[in-house]
ZADO-1210 file (C-alpha; in nm, 4 decimals, padded with zeros to 6 digits):
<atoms>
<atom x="-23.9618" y="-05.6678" z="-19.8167" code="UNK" pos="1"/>
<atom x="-23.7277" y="-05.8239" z="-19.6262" code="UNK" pos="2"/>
<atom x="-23.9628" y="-06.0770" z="-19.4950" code="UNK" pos="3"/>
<atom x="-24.0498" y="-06.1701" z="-19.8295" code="UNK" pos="4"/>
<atom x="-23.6692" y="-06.2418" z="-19.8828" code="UNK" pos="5"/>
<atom x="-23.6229" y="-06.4593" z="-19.6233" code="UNK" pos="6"/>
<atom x="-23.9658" y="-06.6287" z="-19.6475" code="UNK" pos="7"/>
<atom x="-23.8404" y="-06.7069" z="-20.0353" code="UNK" pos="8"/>
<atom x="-23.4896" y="-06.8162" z="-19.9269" code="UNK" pos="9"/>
<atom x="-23.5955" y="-07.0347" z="-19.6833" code="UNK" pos="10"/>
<atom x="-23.8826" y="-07.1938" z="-19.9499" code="UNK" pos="11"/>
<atom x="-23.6137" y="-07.2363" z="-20.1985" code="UNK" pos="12"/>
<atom x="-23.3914" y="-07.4038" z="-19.9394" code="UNK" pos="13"/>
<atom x="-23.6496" y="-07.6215" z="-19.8245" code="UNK" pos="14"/>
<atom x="-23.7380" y="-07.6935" z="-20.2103" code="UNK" pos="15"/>
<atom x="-23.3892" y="-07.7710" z="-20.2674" code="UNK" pos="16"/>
<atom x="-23.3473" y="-08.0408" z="-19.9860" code="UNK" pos="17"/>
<atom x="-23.6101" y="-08.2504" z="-20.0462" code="UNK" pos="18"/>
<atom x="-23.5240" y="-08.2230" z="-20.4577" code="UNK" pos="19"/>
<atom x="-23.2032" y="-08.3857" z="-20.3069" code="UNK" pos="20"/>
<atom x="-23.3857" y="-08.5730" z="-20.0816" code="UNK" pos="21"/>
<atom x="-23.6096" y="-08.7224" z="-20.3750" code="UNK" pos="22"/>
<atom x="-23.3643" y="-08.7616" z="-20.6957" code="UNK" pos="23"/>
<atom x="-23.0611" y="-09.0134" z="-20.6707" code="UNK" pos="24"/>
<atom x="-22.8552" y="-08.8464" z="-20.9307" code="UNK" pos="25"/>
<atom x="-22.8193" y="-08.5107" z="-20.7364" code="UNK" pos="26"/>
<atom x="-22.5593" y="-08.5126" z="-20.4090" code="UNK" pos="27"/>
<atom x="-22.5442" y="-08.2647" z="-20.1317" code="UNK" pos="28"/>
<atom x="-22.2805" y="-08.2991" z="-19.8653" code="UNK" pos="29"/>
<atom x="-22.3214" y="-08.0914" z="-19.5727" code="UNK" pos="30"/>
<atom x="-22.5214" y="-07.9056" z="-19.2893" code="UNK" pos="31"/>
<atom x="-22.8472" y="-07.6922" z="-19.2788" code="UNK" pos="32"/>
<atom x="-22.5828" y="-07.3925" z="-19.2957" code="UNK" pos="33"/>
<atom x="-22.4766" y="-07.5418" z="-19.6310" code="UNK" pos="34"/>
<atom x="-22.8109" y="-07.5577" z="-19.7665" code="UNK" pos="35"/>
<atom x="-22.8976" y="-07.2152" z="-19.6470" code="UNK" pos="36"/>
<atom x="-22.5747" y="-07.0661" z="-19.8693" code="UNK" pos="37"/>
<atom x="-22.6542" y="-07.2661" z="-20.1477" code="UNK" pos="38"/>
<atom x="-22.9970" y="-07.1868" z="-20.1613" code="UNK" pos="39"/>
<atom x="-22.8630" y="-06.8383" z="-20.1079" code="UNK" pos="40"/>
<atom x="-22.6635" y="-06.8567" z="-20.3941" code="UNK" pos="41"/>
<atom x="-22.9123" y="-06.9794" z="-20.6460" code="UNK" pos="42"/>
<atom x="-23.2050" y="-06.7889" z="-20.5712" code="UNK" pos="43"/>
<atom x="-22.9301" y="-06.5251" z="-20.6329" code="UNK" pos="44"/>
<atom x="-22.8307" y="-06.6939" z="-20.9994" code="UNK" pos="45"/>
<atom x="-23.1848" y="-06.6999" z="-21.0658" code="UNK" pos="46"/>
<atom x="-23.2690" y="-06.3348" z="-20.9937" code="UNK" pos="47"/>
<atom x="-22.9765" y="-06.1720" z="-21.1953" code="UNK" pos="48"/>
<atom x="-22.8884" y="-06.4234" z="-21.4474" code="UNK" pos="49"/>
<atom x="-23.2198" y="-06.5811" z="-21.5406" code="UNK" pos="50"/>
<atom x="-23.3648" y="-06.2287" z="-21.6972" code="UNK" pos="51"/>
<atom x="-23.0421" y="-06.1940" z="-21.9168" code="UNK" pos="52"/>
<atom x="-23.0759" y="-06.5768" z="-22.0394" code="UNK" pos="53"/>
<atom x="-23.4444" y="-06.5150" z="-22.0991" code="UNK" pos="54"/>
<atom x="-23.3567" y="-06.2160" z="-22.2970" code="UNK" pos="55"/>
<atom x="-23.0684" y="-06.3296" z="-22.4863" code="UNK" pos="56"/>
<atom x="-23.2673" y="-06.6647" z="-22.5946" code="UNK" pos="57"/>
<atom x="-23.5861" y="-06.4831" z="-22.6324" code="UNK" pos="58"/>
<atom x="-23.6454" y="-06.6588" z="-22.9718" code="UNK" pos="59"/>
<atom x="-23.6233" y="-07.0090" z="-22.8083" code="UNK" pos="60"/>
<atom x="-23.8388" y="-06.9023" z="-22.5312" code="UNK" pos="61"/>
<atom x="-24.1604" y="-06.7702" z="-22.7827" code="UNK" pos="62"/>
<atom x="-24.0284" y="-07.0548" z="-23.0217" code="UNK" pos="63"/>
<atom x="-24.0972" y="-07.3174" z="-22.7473" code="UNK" pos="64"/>
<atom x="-24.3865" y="-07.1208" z="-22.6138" code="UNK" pos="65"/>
<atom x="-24.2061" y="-07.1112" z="-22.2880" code="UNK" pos="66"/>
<atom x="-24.0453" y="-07.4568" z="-22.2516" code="UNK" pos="67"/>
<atom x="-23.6891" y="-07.3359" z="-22.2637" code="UNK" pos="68"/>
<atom x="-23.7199" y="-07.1841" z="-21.9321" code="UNK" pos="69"/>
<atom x="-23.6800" y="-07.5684" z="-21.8004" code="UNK" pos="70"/>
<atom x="-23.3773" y="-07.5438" z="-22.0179" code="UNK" pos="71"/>
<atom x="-23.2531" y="-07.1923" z="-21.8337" code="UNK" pos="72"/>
<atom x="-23.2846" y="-07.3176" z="-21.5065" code="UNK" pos="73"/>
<atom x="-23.1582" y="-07.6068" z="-21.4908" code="UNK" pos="74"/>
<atom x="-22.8541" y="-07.4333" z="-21.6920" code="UNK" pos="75"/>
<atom x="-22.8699" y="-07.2366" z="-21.3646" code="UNK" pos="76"/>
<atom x="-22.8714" y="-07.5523" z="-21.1152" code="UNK" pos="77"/>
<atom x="-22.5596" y="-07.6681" z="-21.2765" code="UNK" pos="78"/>
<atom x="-22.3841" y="-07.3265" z="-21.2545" code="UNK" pos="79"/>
<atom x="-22.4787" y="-07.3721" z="-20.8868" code="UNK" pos="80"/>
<atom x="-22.3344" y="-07.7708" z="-20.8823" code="UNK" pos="81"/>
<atom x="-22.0250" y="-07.5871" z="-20.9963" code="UNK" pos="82"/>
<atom x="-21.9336" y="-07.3056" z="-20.7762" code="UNK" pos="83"/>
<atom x="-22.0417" y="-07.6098" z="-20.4396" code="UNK" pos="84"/>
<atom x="-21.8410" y="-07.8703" z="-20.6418" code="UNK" pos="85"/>
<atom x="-21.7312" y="-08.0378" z="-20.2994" code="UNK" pos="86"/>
<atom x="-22.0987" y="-08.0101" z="-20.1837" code="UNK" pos="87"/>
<atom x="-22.3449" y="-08.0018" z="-20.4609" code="UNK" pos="88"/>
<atom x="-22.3075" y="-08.2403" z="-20.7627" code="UNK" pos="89"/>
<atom x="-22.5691" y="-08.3712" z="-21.0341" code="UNK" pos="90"/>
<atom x="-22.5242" y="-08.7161" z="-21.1939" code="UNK" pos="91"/>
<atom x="-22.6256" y="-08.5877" z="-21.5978" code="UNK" pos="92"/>
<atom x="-22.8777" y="-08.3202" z="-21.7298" code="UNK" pos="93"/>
<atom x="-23.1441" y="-08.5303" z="-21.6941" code="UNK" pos="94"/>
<atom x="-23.1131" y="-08.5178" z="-21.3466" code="UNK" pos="95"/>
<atom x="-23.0786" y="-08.1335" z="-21.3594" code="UNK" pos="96"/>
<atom x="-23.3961" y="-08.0867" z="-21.5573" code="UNK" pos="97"/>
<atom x="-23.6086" y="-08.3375" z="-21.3129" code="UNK" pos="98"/>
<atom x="-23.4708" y="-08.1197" z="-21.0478" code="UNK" pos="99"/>
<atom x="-23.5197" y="-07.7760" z="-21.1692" code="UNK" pos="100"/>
<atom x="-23.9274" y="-07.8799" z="-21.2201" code="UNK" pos="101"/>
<atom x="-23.9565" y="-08.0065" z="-20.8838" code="UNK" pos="102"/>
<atom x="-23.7749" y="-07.7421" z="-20.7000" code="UNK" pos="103"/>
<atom x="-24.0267" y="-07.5195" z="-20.8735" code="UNK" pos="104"/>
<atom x="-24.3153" y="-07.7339" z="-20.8335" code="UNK" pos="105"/>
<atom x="-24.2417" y="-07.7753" z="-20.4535" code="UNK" pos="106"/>
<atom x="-24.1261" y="-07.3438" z="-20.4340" code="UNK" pos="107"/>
<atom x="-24.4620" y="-07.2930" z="-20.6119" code="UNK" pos="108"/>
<atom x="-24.6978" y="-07.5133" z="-20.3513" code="UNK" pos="109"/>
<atom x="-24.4798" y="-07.3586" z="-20.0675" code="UNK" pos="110"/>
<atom x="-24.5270" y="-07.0086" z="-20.1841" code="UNK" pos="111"/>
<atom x="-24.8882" y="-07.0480" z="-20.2540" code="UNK" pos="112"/>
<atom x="-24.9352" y="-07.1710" z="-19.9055" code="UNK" pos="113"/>
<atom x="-24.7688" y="-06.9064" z="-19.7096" code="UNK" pos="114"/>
<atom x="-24.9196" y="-06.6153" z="-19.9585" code="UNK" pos="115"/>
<atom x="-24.5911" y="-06.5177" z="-20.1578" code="UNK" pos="116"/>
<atom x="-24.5953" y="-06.4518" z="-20.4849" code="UNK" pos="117"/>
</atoms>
């Protein structure tokens, strides 16, 4: 279990780096050590408050057969750009929503590869 934390933290982190990498509208100041507690923090975000927005917009999930999840997390990036305001900033929502697919597309390939779920 364990493993399977760290193995996911790391994927996010690395997901999350080249996202930054990749999009010019999102800015990340600091170190690997950075990365690692912001990646820390989100993958955190996204395991407590993803199921209660998913529940309380239910209707806009089934509604938008799914869609809205996009909306969710990248609701969830920005929460993120605002606790690491000094280290993590996103240009507009645009950015945020181009972001929140390819973190996921690039968490997705990564998990596949290394067997996590």
């Amino acid at each position: 279990m364990i493993k399977s934390i760290l193995v996911r933290w790391i994927v996010l982190a690395i997901s999350v780096g080249v996202t930054v990498w990749l999009l010019p509208g999102l800015h990340f100041t600091g170190g690997i050590g950075m990365l690692m507690l912001l990646s820390a923090v989100l993958g955190l975000l996204m395991a407590v408050l993803k199921p209660i927005l998913v529940l309380l917009t239910c209707p806009l999930v089934v509604l938008t057969l799914g869609l809205f999840i996009l909306v969710i997390n990248t609701f969830i990036l920005y929460v993120t750009s605002w606790i690491f305001p000094e280290h993590f900033t996103i240009d507009t929502f645009w950015w945020a929503l181009l972001a929140s697919i390819i973190i996921g597309a690039i968490a997705m390939i990564l998990n596949s590869i290394l067997g996590e779920e």
